[in-house]
C-alpha positions as CSV (number, residue, x, y, z in Angstrom):
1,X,48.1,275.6,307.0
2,X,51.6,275.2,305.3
3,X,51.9,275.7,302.0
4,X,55.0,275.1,299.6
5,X,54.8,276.2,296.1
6,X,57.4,276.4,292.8
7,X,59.3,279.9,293.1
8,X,58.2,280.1,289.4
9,X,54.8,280.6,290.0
10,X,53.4,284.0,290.1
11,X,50.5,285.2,291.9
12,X,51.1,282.4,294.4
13,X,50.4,284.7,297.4
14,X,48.1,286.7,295.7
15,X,45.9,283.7,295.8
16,X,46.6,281.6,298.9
17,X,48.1,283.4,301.4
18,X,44.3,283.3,302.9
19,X,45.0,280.0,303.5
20,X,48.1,280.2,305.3
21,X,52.0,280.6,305.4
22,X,53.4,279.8,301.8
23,X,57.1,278.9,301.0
24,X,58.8,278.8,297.6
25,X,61.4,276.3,296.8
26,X,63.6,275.5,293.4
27,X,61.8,272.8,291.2
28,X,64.4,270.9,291.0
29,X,66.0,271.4,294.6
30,X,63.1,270.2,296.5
31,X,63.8,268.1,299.7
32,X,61.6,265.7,301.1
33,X,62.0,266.9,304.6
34,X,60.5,270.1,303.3
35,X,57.3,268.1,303.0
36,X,57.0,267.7,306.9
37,X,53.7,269.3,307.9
38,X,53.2,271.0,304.8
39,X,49.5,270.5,303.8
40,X,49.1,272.0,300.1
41,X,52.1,271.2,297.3
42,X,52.2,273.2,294.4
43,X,54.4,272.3,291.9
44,X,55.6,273.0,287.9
45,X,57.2,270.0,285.1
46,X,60.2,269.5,286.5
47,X,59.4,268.4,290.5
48,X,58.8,264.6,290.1
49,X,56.5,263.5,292.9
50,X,57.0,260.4,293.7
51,X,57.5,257.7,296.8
52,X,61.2,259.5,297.4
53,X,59.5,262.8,297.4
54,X,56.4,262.1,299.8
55,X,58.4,259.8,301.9
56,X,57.9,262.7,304.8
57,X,54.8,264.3,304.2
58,X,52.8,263.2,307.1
59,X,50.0,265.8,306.4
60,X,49.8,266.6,302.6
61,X,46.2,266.8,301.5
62,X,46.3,268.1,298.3
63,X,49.1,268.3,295.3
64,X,48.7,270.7,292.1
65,X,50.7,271.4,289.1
66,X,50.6,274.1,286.9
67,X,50.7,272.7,284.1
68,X,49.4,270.3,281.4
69,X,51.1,267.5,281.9
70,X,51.2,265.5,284.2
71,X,53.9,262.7,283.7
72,X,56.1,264.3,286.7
73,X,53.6,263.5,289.2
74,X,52.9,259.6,290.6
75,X,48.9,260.0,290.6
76,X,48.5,256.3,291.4
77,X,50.8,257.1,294.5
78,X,48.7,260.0,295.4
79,X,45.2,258.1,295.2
80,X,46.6,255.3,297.8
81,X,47.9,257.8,300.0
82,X,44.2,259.6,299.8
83,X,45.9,262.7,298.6
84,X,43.8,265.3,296.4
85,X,45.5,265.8,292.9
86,X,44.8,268.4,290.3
87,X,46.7,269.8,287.0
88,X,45.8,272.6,285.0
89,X,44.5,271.4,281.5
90,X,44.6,274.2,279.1
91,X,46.6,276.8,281.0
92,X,48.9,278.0,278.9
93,X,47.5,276.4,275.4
94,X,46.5,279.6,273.9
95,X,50.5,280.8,274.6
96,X,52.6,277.4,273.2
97,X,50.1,278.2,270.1
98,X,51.3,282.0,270.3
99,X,54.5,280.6,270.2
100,X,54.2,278.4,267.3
101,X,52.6,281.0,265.3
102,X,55.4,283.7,266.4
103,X,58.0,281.1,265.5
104,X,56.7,280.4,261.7
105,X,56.3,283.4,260.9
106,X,59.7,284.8,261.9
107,X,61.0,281.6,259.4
108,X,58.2,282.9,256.8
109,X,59.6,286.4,256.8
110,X,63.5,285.4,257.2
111,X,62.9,283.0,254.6
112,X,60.7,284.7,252.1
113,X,57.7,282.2,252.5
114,X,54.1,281.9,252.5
115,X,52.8,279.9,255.4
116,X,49.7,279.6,252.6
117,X,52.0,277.4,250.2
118,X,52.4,275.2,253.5
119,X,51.0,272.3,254.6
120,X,51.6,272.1,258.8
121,X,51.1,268.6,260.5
122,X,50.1,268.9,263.7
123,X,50.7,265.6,266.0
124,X,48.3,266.0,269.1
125,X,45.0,267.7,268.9
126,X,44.2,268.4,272.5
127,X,43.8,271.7,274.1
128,X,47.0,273.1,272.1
129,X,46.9,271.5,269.4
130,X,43.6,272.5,268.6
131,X,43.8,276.0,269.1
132,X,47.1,276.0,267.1
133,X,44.8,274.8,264.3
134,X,42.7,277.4,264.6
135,X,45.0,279.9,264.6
136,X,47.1,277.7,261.5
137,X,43.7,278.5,259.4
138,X,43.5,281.9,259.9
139,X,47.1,282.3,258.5
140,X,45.8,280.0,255.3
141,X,48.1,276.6,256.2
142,X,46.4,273.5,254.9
143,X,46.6,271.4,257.8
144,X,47.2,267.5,258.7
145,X,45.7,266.5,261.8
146,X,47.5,263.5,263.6
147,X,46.6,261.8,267.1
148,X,46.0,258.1,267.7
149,X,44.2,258.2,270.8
150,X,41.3,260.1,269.5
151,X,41.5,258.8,266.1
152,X,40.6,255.3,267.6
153,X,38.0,257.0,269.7
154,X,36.0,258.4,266.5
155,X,37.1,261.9,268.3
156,X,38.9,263.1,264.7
157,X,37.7,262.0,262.1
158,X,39.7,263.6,259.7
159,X,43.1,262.5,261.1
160,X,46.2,260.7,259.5
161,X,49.0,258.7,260.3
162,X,52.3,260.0,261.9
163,X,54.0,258.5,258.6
164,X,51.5,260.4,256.6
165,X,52.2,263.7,258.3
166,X,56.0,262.9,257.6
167,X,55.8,262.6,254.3
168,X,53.9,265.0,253.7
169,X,54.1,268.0,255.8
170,X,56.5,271.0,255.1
171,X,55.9,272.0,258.7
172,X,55.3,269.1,262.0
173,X,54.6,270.9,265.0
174,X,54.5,268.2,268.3
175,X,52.0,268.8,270.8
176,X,51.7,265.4,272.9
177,X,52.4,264.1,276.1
178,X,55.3,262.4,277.3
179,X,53.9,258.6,277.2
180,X,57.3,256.1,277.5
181,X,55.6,252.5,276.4
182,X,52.6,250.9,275.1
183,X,50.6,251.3,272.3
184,X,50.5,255.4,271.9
185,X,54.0,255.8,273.0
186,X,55.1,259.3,272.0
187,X,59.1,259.0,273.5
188,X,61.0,259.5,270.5
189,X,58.3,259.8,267.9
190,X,60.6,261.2,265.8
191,X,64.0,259.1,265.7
192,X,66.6,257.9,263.7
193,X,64.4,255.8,261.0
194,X,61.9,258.4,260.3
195,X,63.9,261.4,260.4
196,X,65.3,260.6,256.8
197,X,61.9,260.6,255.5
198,X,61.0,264.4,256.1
199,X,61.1,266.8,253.4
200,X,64.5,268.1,253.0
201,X,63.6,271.9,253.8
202,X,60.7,270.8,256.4
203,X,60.7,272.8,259.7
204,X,60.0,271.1,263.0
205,X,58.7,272.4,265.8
206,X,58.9,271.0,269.5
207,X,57.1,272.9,272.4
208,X,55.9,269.9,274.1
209,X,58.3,267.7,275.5
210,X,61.6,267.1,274.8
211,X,61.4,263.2,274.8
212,X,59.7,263.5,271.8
213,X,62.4,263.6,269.7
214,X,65.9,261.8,269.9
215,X,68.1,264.7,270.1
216,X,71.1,262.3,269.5
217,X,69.2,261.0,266.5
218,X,68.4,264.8,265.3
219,X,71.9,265.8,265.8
220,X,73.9,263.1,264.0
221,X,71.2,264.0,261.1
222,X,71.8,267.4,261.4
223,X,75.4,266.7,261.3
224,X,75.0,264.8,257.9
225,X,73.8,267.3,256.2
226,X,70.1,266.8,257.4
227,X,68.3,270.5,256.4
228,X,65.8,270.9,258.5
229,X,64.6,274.5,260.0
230,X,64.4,273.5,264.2
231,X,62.5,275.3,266.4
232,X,63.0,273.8,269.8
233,X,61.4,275.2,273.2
234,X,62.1,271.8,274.7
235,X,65.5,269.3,275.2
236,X,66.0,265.9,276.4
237,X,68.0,266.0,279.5
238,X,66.8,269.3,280.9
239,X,68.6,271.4,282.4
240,X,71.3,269.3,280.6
241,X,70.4,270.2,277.3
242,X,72.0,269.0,274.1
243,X,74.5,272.0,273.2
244,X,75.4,270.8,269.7
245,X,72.1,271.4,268.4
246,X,71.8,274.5,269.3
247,X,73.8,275.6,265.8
248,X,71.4,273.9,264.0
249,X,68.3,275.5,265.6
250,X,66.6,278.8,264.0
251,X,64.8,279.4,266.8
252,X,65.2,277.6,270.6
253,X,64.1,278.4,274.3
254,X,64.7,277.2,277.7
255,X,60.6,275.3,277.8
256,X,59.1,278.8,278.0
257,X,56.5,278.3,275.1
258,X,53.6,278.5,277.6
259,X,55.4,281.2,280.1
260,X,53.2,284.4,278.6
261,X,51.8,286.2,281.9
262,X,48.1,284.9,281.3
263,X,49.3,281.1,281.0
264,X,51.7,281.1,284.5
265,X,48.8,283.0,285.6
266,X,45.8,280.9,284.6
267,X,47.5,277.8,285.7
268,X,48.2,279.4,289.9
269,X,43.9,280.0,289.1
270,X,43.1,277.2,288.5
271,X,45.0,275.2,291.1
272,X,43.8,278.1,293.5
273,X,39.9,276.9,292.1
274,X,40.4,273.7,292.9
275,X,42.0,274.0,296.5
276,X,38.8,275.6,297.3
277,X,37.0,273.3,296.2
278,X,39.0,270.7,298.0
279,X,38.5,272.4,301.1
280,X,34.7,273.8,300.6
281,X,35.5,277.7,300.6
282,X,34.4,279.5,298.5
283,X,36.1,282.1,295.5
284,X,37.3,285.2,296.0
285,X,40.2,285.8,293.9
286,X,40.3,286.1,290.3
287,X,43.3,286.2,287.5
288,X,42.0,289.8,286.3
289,X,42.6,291.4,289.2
290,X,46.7,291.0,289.8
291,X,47.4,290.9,285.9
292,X,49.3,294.1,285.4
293,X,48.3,296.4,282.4
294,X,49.5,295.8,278.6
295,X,52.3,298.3,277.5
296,X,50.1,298.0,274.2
297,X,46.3,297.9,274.2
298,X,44.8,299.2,270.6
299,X,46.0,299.4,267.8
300,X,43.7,301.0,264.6
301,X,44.5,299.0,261.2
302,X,44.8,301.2,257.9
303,X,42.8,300.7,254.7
304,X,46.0,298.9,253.3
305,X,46.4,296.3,256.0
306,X,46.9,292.7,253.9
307,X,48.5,289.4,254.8
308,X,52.1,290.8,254.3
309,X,51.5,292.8,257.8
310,X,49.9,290.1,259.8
311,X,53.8,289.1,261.0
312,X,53.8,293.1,261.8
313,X,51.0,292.9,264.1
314,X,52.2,289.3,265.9
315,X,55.7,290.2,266.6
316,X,54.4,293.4,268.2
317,X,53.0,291.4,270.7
318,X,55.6,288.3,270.7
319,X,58.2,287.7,268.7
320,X,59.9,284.3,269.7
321,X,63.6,285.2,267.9
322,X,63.9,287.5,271.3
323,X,63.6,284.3,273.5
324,X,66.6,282.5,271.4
325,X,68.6,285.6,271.9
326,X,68.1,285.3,275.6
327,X,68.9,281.5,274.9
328,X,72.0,281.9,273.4
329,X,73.2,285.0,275.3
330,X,72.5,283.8,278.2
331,X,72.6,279.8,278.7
332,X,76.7,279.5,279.3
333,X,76.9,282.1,281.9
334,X,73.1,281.9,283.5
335,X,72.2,278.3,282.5
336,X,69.1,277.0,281.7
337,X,67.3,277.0,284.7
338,X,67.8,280.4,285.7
339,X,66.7,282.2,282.4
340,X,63.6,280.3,283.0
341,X,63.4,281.4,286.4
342,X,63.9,285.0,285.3
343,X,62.2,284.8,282.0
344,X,61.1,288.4,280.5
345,X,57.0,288.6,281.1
346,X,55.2,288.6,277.7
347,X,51.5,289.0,277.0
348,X,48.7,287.2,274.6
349,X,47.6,288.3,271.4
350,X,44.4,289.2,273.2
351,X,45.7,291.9,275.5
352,X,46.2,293.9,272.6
353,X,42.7,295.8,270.5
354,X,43.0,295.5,267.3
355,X,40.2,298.2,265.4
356,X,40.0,298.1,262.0
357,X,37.2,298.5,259.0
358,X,38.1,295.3,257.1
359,X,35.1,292.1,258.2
360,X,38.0,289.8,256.7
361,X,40.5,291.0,258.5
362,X,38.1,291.1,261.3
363,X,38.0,287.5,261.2
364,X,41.1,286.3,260.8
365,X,42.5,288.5,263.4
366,X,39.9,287.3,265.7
367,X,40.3,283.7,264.9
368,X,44.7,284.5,265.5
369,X,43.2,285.5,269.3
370,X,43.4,289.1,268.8
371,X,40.8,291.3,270.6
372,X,39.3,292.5,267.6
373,X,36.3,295.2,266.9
374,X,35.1,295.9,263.8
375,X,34.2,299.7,262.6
């Protein structure tokens, strides 16, 4: 069995080379005569798979991604060509909502805030935006939950309107799909006409896709003066990115939001899950066992721990400002594929023990994604 899989995927032999002889390719250099006898295709965001892709692959049984979404990959194509498809829903949620969190509160600490005067819109309320709420809470944010789909399928009841969220949110974080036309279009939710109506100091966050806003739109209203904070993980264009924003942005990475070890990881898992499924063997592998040890694992909280250390404890684990350094240090000579290719490891909130005495602290720490025990 042939298998070909992103080179950005860790743990790909780890998991498959049961199943046969595995060869990485670039995302975006695949060729379609690659695809000639190859039987599994294992793929990240930016490989499209489409008719030009698969126009060779004369024995492809099964495609994965590892990741979220899905908008690269022709599924309709896939189902009339009888070939098995599977994502990875959920992945790397927990580490775009690390990445959030590590974002805001760099801005809360640079900026002398408290994200508990906030209120945070949050546009899509699946498996991210969910747990970015959760986390959101913990920190004290008031919250504005905004997604269409689910709000017409009675799934939130509590949602608003996009326009509601504009108006009044100090803080929109996006966490949709990339969906171009009909009714719950999300290219270029936020554009030229609504853009004006933010609050003048409101911070945006994009770790989604980069569709999702018109950067052209978001520059010229930088350019006039617009004073948004921007924190940008994802660009229209990619790897062509928009290099006049990146002045205006106070935080920005090359679409690394979900890239901590235990969300590349979790995603190669579950695509190795389901090709065993696919083919009726059975599980032997399992994530825990190639995940290399923490270089922190416990920490023990003092008496005197408050809100005013939680940033303390986050950015010991991840602090996003690092990944903007590596952006801007790097992006002329490197460019942006390659620092994503040779991205810096970074762990979860949960690798690390937290102990402490405190059963409030307990439980917002917990509730953050920190492994917490109480004493």
């Amino acid at each position: 069995m042939r298998i070909l899989a992103d080179q950005n995927m860790p743990l790909v032999e780890e998991f498959f080379s049961d199943f046969g002889e595995i060869t990485r390719f670039a995302g975006r250099e695949l060729d379609p005569q690659q695809l000639i006898d190859t039987d599994i295709l294992l793929v990240r965001s930016i490989t499209k798979v489409d008719a030009n892709l698969l126009a060779y692959a004369n024995k492809l049984k099964f495609v994965g991604t590892a990741t979220i979404g899905t908008d690269h990959v022709d599924q309709t194509l896939l189902q009339q060509k009888g070939i098995a498809f599977s994502s990875a829903p959920g992945c790397n949620a927990t580490a775009v909502a690390e990445y959030v969190v590590s974002s805001l509160l760099a801005l809360a600490q640079e900026d002398d805030f408290s994200l508990r005067d906030k209120t945070v819109g949050i546009i899509g309320v699946g498996n991210i935006g969910s747990r970015l709420a959760v986390k959101l809470e913990a920190l004290g944010c008031k919250l504005l939950l905004c997604d269409p789909p689910k709000q017409a399928a009675g799934e939130l009841s509590e949602g608003v309107s996009l326009d509601t969220v504009i108006e009044k949110a100090d803080i929109l974080s996006f966490h949709v799909p990339l969906v171009k036309e009909g009714i719950y279009k999300t290219k270029h939710l936020l554009n030229h006409s609504n853009l004006a109506k933010l609050k003048s100091n409101a911070i945006v966050v994009n770790s989604c896709r980069g569709d999702v806003i018109d950067n052209s739109a978001l520059l010229n209203f930088m350019q006039a003066g617009g004073g948004l904070s921007l924190v940008l993980d994802v660009w229209e264009n990619e790897p062509n990115i928009e290099l006049a924003l990146l002045p205006y942005t106070r935080i920005g990475s090359v679409h690394i939001a979900g890239h901590s070890l235990e969300g590349k990881a979790g995603g190669t898992d579950m695509l190795y899950q389901a090709v065993c499924q696919q083919l009726d063997k059975p599980t032997t592998h399992k994530m825990a066992d190639f995940l290399p040890q923490p270089e922190f694992m416990a920490v023990h909280l003092g008496a005197t721990f408050s809100d005013a250390n939680i940033c303390q404890l986050v950015h010991s684990v991840y602090d996003a400002r690092r990944d903007y350094g590596l952006l801007k240090n790097g992006l002329n000579s490197e460019g942006f594929d390659s620092l994503r290719k040779n991205y810096p490891g970074r762990r979860e909130f949960s690798t690390l023990t937290v102990k402490c005495s405190s059963t409030a602290n307990a439980k917002r720490l917990s509730q953050l994604g920190f492994n917490v025990i109480e004493e």
